[in-house]
MARLOTOR-360523 format. One record per atom (N, C-alpha, C, O): x, y, z. Coordinates in steps of 0.1 Angstrom, whole numbers, plus 5000, padded with zeros to 4 digits. Example, Ala and Ser with C-alpha at 12.3 -4.5 7.8 and 13.67 -1.06 7.14 Angstrom:
513249435078;512349555078;513249675078;514249675085;512849785071;513749895071;512950005079;513450115080;
This chain:
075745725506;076345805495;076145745481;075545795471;076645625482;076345515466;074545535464;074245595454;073945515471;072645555469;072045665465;071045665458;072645755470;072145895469;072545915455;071545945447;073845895448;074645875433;073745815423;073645845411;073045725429;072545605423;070845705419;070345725408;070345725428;069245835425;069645945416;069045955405;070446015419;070846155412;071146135395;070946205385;071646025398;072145925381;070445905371;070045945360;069845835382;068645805377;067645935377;066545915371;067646035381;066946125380;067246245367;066546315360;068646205368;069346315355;069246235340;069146295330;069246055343;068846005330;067246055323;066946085312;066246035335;065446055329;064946205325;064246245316;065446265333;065346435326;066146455309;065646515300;067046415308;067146375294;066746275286;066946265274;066146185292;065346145285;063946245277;063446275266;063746265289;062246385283;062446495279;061446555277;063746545276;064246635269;064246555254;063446605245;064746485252;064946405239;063846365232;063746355220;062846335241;061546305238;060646395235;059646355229;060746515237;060546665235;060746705226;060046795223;061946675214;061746675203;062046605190;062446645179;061646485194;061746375186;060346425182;059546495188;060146345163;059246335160;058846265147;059746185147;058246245138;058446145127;058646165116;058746075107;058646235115;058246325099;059446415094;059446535097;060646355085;062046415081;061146565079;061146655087;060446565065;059746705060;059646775071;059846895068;059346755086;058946855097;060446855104;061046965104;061046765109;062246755116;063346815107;064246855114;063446825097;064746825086;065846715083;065946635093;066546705076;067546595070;068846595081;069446495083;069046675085;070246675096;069946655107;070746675116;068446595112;068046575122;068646385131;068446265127;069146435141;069246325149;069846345163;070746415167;068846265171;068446255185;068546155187;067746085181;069246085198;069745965201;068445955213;068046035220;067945805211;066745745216;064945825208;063845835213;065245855201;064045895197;063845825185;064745765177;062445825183;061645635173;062445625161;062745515158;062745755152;063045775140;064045885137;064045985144;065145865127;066145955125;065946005112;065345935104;066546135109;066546155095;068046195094;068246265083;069146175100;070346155096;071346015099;070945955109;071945985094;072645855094;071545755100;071645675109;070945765094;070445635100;069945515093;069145435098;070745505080;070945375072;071545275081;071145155083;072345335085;073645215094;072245135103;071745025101;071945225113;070545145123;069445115117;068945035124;068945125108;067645075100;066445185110;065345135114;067045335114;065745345124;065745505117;066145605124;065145515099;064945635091;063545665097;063045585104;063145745094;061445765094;060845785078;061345825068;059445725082;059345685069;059145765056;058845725045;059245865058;059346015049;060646005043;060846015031;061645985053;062546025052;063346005033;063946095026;062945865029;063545885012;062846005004;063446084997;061145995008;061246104998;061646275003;061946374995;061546275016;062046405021;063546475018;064046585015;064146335021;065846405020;066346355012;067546355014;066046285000;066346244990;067146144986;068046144977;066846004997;067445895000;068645925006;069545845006;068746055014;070146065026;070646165020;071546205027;070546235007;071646305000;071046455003;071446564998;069746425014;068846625017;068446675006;068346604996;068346785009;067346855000;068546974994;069647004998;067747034983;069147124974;069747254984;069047344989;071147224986;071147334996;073247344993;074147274987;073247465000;074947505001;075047645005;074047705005;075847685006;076747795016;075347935011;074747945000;075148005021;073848125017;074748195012;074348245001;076048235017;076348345011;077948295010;078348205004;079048395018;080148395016;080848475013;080348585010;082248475012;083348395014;083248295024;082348335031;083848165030;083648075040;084247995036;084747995025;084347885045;085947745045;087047785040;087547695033;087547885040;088847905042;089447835046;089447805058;090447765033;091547655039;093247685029;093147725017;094047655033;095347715024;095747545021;095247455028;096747525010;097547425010;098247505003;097947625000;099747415000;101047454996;101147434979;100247374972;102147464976;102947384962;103847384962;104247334972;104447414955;105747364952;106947444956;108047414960;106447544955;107747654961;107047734976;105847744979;108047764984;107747804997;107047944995;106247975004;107348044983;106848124979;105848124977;105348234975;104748004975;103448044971;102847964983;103447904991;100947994981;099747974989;098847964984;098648064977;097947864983;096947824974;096047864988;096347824999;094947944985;093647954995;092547884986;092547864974;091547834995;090147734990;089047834994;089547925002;087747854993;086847914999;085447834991;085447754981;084647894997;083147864990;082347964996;082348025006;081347974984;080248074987;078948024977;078747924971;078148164979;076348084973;077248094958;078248154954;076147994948;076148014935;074848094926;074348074915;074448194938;073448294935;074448414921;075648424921;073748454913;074548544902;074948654911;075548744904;074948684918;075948834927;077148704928;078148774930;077448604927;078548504932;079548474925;080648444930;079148484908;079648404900;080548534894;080648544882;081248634902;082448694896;083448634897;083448504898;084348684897;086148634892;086448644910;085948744916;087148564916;087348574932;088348634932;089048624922;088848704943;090048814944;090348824953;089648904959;091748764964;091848784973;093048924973;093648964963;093148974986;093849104990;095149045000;094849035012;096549014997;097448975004;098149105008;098649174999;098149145023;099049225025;099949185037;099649155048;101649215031;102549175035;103149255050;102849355056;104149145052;104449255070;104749375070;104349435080;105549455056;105349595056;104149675051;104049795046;103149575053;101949675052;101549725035;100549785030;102649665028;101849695012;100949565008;100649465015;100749584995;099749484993;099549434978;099949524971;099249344973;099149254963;097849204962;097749134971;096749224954;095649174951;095849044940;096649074931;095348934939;095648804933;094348784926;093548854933;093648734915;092548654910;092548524910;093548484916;091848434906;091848304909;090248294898;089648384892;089848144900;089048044893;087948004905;088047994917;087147994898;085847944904;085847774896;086547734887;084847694904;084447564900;083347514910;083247574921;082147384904;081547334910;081447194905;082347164897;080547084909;081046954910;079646964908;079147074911;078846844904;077546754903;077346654909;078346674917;076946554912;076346444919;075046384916;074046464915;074846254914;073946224906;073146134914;073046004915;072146304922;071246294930;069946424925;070446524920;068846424926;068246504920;068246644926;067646734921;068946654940;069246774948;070446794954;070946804965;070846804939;072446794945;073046974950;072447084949;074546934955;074947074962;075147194955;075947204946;074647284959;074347434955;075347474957;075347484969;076547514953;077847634951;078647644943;078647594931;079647754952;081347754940;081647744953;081247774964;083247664942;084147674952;085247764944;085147764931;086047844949;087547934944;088747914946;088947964957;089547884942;090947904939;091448014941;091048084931;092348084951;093448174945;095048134951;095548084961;095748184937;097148154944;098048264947;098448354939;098448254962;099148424960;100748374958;101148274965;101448424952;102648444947;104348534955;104048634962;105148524954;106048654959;106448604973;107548644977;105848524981;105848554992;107348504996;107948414990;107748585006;109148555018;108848435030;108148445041;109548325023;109448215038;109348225047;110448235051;108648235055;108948215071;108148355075;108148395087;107448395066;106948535069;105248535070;104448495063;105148605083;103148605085;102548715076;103348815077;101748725070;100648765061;099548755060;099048635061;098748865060;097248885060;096948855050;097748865041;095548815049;094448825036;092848825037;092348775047;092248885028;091048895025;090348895013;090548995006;089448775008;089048744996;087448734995;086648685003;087348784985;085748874982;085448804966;086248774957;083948804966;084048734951;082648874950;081848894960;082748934938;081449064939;082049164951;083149174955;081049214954;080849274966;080749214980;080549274990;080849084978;080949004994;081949004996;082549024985;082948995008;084148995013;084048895023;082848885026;084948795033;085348755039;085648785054;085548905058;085848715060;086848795071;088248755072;088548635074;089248865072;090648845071;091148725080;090548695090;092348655075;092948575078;094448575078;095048635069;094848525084;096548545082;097548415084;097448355095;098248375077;099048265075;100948315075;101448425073;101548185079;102948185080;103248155066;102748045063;103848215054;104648165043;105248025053;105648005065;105147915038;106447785045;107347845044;107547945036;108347785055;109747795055;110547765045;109847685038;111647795041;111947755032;112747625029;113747635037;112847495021;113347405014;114847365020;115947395014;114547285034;115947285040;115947295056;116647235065;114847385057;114347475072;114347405077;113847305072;114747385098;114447285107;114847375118;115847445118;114047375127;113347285131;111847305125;111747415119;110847235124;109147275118;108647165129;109247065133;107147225135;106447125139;105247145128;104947245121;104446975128;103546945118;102146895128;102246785134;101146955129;099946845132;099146715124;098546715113;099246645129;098346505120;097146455127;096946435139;096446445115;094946415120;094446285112;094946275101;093746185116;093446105108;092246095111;092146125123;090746055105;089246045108;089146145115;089446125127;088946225113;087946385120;086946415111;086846405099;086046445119;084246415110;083746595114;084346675121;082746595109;082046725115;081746725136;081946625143;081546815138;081246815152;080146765156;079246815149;079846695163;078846615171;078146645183;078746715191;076746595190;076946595204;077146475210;077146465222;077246385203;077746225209;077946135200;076946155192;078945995195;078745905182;077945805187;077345795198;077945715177;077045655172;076945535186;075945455187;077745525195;077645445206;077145515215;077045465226;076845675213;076745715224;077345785235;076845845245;078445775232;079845835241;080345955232;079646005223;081546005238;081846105234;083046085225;084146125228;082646035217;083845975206;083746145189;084246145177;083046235195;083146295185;084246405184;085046415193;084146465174;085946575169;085546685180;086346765182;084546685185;084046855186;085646935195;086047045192;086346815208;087246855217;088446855208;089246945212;088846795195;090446825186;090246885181;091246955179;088746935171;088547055167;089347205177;090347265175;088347215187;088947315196;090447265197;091247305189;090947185206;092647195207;093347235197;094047345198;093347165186;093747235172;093747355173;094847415175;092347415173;092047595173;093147635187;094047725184;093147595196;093847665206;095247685203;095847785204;095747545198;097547515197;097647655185;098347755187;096847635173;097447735165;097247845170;098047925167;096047915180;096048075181;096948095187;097048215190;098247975194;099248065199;100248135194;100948215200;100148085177;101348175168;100948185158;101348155146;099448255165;099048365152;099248545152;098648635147;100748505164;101548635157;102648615157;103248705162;103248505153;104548465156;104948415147;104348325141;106748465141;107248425130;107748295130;107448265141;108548165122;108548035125;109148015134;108647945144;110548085134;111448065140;111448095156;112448075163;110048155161;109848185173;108548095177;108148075189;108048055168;107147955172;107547805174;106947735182;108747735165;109347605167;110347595182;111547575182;109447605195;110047575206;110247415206;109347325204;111547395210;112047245210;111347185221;112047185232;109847115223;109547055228;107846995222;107347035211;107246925231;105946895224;104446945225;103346895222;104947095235;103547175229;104147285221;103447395221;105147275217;105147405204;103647355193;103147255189;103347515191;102047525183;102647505168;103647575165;102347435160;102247335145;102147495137;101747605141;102547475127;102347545115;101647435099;101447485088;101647335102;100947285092;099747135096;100047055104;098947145090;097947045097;097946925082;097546945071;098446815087;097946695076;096846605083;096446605095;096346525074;094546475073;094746385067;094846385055;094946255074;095346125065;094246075063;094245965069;093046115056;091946065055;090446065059;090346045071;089346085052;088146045063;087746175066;087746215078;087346235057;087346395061;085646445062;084846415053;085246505072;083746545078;083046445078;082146455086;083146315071;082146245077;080946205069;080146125073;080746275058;079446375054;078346225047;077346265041;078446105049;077546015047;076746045034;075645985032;077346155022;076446115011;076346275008;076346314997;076146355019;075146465026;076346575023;077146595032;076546625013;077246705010;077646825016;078846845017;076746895021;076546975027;077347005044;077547105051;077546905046;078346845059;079946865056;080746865066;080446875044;081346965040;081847105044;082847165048;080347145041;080447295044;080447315058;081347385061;079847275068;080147255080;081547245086;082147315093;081747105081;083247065085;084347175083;085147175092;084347245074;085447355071;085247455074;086147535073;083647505078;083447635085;083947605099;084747675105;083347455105;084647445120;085847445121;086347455133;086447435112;087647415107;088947495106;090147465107;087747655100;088147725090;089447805104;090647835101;089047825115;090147885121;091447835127;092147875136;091847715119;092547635118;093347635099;094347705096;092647555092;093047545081;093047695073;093647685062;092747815076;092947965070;094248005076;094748105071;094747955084;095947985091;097147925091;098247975094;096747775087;098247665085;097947605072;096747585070;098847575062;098247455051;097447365054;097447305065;096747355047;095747195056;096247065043;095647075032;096946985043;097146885035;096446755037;095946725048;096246705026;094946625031;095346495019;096046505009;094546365027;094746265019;093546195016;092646165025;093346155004;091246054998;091445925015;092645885017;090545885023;089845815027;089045745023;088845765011;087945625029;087145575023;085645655027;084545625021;085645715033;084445775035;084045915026;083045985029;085045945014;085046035006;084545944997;084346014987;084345854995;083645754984;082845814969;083045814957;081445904984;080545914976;080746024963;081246134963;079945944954;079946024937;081346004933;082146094933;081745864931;082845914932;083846054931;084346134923;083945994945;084946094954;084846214946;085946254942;083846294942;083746444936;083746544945;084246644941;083346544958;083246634964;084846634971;085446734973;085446514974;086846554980;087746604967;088546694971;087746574954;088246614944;088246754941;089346814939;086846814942;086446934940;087347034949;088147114944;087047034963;086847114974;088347104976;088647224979;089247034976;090747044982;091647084968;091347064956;092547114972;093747174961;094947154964;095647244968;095546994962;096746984966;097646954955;097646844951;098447054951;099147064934;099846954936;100146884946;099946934925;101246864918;102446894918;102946984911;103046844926;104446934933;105946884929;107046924931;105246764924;106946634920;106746694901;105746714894;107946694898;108046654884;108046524880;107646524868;108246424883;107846294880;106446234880;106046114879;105546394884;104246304889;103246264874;102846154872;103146374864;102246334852;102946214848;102346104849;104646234842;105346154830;105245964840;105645854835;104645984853;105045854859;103645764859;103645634859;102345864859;100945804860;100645814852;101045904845;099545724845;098645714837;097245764849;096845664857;096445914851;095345924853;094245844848;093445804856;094145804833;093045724826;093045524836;092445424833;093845544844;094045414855;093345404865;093145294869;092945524870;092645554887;091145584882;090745654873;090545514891;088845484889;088545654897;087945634907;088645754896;088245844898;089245994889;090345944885;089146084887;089446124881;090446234890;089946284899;091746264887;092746264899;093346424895;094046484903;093046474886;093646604880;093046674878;092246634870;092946834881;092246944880;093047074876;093547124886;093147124868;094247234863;093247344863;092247334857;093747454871;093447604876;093847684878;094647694888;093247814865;094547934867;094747974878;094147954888;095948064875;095848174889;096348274883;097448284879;095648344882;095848504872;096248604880;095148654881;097048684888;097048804897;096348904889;096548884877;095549024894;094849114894;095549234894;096649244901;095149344889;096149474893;096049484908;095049424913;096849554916;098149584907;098649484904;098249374908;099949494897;100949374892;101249284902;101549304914;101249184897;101749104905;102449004896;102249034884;103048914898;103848824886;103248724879;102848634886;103248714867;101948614861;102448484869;103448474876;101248364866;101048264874;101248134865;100248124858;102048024862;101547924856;100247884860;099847954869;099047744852;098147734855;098247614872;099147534872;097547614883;098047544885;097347394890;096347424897;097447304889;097947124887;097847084902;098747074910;096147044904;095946984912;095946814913;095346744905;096446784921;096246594921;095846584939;096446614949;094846544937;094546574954;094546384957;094246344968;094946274945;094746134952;096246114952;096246024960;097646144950;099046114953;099646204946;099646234934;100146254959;101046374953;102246464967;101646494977;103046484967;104246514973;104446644975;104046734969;105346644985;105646754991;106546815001;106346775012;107546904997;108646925007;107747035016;106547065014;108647065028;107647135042;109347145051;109747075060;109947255046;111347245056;112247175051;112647215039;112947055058;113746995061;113046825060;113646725062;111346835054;110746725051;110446705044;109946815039;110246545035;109846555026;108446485026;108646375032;106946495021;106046375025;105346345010;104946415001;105346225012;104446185002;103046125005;102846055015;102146144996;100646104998;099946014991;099946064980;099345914990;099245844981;097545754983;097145724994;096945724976;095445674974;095745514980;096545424976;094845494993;094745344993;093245314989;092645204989;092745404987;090745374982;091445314962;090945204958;092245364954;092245334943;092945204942;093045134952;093545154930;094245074926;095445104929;095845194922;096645034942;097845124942;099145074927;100245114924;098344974920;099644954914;099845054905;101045074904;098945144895;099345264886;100045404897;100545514893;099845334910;100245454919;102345434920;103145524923;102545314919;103945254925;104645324919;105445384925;104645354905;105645414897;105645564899;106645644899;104545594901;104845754912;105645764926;106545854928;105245664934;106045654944;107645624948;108345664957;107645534937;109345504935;110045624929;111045674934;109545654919;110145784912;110545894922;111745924926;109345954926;109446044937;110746064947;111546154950;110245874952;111045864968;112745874957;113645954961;112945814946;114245814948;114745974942;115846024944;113846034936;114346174938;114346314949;114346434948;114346204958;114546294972;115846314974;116746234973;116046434976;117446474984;117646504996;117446615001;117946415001;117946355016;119346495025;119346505037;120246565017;120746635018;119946795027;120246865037;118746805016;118446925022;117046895026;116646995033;115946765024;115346685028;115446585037;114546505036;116446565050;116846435057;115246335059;115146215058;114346415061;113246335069;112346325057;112046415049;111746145057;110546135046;109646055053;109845955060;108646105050;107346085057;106446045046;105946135040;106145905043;104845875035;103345895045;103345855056;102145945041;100745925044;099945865035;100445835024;099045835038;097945755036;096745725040;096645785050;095745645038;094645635048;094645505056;094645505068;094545355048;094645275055;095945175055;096445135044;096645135068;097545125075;098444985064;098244925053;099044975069;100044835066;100244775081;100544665081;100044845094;100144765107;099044815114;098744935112;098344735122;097444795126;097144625137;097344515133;096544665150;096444505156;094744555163;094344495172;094044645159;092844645162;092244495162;092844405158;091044485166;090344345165;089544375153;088444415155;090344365137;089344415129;090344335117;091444365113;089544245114;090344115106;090444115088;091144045082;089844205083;089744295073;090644385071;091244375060;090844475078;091544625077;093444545082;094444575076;093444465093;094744475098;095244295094;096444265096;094644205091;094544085089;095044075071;095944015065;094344155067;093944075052;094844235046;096044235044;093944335045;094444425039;095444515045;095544625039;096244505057;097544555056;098844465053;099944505051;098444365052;099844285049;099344305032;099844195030;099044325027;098344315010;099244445008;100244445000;098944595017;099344695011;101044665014;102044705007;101144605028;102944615030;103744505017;104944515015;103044425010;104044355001;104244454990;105244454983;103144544989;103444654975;104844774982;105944784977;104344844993;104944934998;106144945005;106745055005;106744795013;107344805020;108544755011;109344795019;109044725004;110244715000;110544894992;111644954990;109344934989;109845084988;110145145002;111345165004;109345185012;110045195020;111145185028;111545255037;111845055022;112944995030;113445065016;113945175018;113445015004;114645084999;115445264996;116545314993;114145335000;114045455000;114645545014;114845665016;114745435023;114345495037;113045585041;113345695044;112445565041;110845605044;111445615058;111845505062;111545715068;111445745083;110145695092;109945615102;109445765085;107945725093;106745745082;106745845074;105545625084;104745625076;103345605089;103145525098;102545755081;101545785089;100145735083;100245725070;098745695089;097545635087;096545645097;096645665109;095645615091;093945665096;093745475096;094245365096;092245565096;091445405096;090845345105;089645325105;091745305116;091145255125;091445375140;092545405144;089945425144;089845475147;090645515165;090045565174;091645485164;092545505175;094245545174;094545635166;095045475183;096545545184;097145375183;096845275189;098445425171;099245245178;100545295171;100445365161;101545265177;102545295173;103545125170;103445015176;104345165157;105545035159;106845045165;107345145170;107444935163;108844995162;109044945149;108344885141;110644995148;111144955133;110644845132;110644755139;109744855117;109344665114;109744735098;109644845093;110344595094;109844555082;109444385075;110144285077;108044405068;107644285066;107044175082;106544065083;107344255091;106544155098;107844145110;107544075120;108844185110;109544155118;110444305123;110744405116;110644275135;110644425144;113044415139;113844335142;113044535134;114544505134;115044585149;116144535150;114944645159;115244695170;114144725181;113244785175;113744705193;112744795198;113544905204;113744915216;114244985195;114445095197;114445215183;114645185171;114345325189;114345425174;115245485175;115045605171;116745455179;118045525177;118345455160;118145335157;118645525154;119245475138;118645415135;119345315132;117345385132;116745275131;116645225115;116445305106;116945085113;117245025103;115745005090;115544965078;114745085104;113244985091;112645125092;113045205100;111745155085;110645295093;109645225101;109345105102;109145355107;108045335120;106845355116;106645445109;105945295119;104645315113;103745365128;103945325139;102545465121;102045475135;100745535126;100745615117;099445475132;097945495130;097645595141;097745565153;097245725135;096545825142;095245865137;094945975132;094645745142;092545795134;091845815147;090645785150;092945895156;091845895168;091646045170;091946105180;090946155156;090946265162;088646255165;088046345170;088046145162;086846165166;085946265155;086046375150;084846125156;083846145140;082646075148;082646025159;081346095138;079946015147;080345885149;079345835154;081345795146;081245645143;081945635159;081745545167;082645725162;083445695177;084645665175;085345695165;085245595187;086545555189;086645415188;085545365188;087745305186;087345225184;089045155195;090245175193;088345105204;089145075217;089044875219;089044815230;088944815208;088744655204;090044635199;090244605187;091244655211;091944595201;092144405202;091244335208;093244345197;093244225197;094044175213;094844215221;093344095212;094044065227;095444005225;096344005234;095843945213;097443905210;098444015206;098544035194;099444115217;099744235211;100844175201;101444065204;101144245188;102044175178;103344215183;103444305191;104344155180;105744135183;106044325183;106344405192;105544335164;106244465164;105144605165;105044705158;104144565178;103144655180;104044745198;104544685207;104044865198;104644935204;104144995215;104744995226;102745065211;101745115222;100445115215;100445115203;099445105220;097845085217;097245195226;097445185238;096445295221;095545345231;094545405223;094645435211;093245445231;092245535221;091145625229;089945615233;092245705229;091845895232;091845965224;092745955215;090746075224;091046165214;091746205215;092346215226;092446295200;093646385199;094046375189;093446325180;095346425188;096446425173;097546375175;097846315186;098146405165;099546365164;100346495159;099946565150;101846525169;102246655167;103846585164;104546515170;103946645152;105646545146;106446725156;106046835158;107546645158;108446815157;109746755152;110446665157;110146815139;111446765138;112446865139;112546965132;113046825145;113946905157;115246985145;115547095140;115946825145;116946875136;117346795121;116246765116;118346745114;118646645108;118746535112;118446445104;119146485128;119246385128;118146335141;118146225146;117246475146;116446435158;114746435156;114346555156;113946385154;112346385153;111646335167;112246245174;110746375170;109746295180;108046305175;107446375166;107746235181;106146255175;105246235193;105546155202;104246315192;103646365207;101946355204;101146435198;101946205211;100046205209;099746285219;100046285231;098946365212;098346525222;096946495225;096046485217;096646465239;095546485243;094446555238;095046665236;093246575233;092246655227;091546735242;091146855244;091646645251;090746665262;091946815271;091446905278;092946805269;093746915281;094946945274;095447055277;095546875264;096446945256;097746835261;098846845255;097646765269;099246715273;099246575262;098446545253;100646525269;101146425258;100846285263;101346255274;100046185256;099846045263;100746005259;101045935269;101645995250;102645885243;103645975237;103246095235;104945935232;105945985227;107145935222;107645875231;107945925210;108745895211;109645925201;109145945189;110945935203;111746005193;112745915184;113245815189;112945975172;113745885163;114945965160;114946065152;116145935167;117345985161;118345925150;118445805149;118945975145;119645905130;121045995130;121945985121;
């Protein structure tokens, strides 16, 4: 029988081999820029990292950054985030930047009794300084009026192109509990295998995602927050590391057309990573819209600080019929805050300089009202704990970011602080500074830190951890999936690493106070 395995293995390798071999070929100009086939002589995508481009390839794809291209047509990537009041909904979309394109975007909100509100919104595009850089608009609209806790349709058309409808939960309102939240950290575009080879790519969290929310995409909050840990999420956070896109802009547009039946349906909140780098970081700047939600956020930052440019201000005009004028509205997509219920989260840049960031963060955390806010959740991209075998990221630069953060933390009560980066699952217990104050999470004296970068990108999973586990290291594993917060009540939370592969829970644990 081992023999017989042992043939069948070897017969099925090499039939993919000669599949692969079948269309490998050398020439990017013939193959195209998104081309890659694992064992074949020459790549024309990511293949800086391996040194195995083909030799066209600079002048074909334009040293990695492709050839001039973006969305054919549109409406498409439909993604919502929040602001500041549970009443509004910021939608994102993109479409061609052909002249049928470049009208005023208009989406059509119609409410559970079936009337309706048409909204206008802002167009924008971004540059890159590549000689074929990305072809689009992106649009803004903000719809207005809305009743918390309530599902609503929409459909947004820029000209004569239209969309296809989508429907979202208004947030709950400022207090609300129970909510469950999904968290994602490193999720890349969809793949057929990473860069090792294995199956380290998003394509299986993508789908689970899509499945958990189509269960209460007819369902109001209050019937969707079942007290356990497959209740389906109403909001999706992204602590970083978003599609992956290596330069290649365009991989954008992908990422959020897989996306889109996910993020058109829950807020998608999102945090800068290091792989949003390129031009500086214009394309994550551009493409996301997460307002400015704190009043202490302008009077506390100096923007002219932050090596990228952090503020984007965009009307939102409603359209006839009436609808209620709009302030403009005050994007900061590198730190910026946000109630969600009964929680409060803050976001904040580890790619920038965090010290022009501190005085935002302190400000913030101490104007939390813990009264109708109990729970605060900081995000970010890269960790303050982390015991991967990665002497850089968890050695050098998380104890660097915990001497800035962690006395805010501690003085704030920070609950739980969430991060990407390294591409797997680790949980703590209460630590601060290096030392575990309980291994337990009843009333816990310190917050919990926990790295969820295992939802799967081309780079893979990353399963090295150190063989010394740290005092205050809790669990280590690295399967795909997410991270599903449910906070239950004021004084109950749990957090449930959700399998990507079948939906169950590998790990778990709850923090009562």
């Amino acid at each position: 029988m081992n023999m017989l395995r042992g043939l069948l293995a070897l017969t099925l390798a090499a039939s993919f081999t000669i599949v692969a071999a079948q269309s490998c070929g050398t020439s990017c100009a013939v193959l195209g820029c998104d081309f890659y086939e694992k064992g074949c002589p020459c790549q024309c995508s990511k293949c800086v990292k391996h040194n195995d481009c083909c030799s066209d390839w600079d002048a074909a794809c334009d040293g990695g950054h492709g050839s001039a291209a973006g969305p054919d047509a549109g409406p498409e990537q439909h993604h919502l985030s929040l602001t500041a009041s549970p009443s509004e909904m910021v939608v994102s979309f993109a479409t061609s930047n052909k002249p049928s394109y470049q009208a005023t975007p208009i989406c059509t909100l119609v409410a559970p009794d079936g009337s309706n509100v048409t909204f206008s919104g802002a167009s924008h595009t971004y540059t890159t300084n590549v000689s074929s850089p990305w072809q689009g608009l992106l649009h803004t609209v903000r719809f207005t009026g809305l009743t918390p806790s309530q599902r609503y349709k929409y459909t947004c058309r820029v000209g004569s192109s239209e969309g296809a409808q989508h429907s979202f939960l208004a947030a709950p309102p400022v207090g609300y509990l129970p909510v469950t939240v999904a968290v994602v950290g490193d999720m890349g575009e969809g793949c057929n295998m990473d860069d090792h080879g294995r199956d380290g790519c998003a394509n299986a969290t993508i789908a689970r995602l899509q499945a958990d929310v189509a269960k209460a995409s007819e369902e109001t909050s209050a019937s969707v927050e079942a007290n356990n840990g497959t209740a389906p999420f109403s909001l999706l956070v992204h602590v970083g590391d978003i599609a992956y896109t290596g330069g290649v802009e365009t991989v954008y547009d992908g990422f959020l057309n897989e996306l889109e039946p996910v993020a058109a349906s829950v807020p998608y909140q999102v945090c800068v990573g290091n792989h949003e780098h390129y031009f500086n970081f214009s394309g994550f700047l551009a493409r996301f819209a997460m307002s400015e939600s704190s009043q202490v956020m302008s009077s506390q930052v100096d923007p002219n600080r932050m090596s990228a440019s952090a503020q984007l201000r965009l009307p939102a005009t409603p359209a006839a019929p009436a609808a209620p004028a709009a302030d403009p509205l005050v994007v900061n997509n590198l730190f910026y805050s946000f109630d969600y219920g009964g929680v409060h989260f803050v976001a904040y840049s580890t790619e920038h300089d965090l010290a022009p960031q501190l005085n935002f963060i302190s400000a913030d955390l101490a104007a939390v009202n813990r009264t109708r806010t109990p729970w605060v959740v900081a995000f970010a991209h890269r960790p303050v704990y982390c015991s991967t075998n990665d002497h850089n990221d968890c050695d050098i630069g998380g104890p660097k970011f915990g001497q800035q953060l962690e006395p805010l933390f501690s003085q704030f009560k920070v609950d739980l602080a969430l991060f990407g980066h390294l591409h797997n699952y680790e949980r703590t217990w209460p630590v601060y500074q290096g030392q575990v104050s309980a291994r337990s999470y009843a009333n816990p004296s310190a917050t919990v830190h926990a790295v969820v970068g295992m939802a799967g990108d081309i780079e893979g999973l990353t399963d090295d951890f150190s063989p010394t586990v740290p005092s205050w290291s809790a669990v280590r594993d690295s399967r795909l999936g997410y991270a599903r917060l449910h906070f239950v009540s004021a004084t109950r939370m749990s957090l449930y690493y959700t399998l990507a592969s079948n939906g169950s829970v590998a790990d778990e644990f709850t923090i009562t106070k």
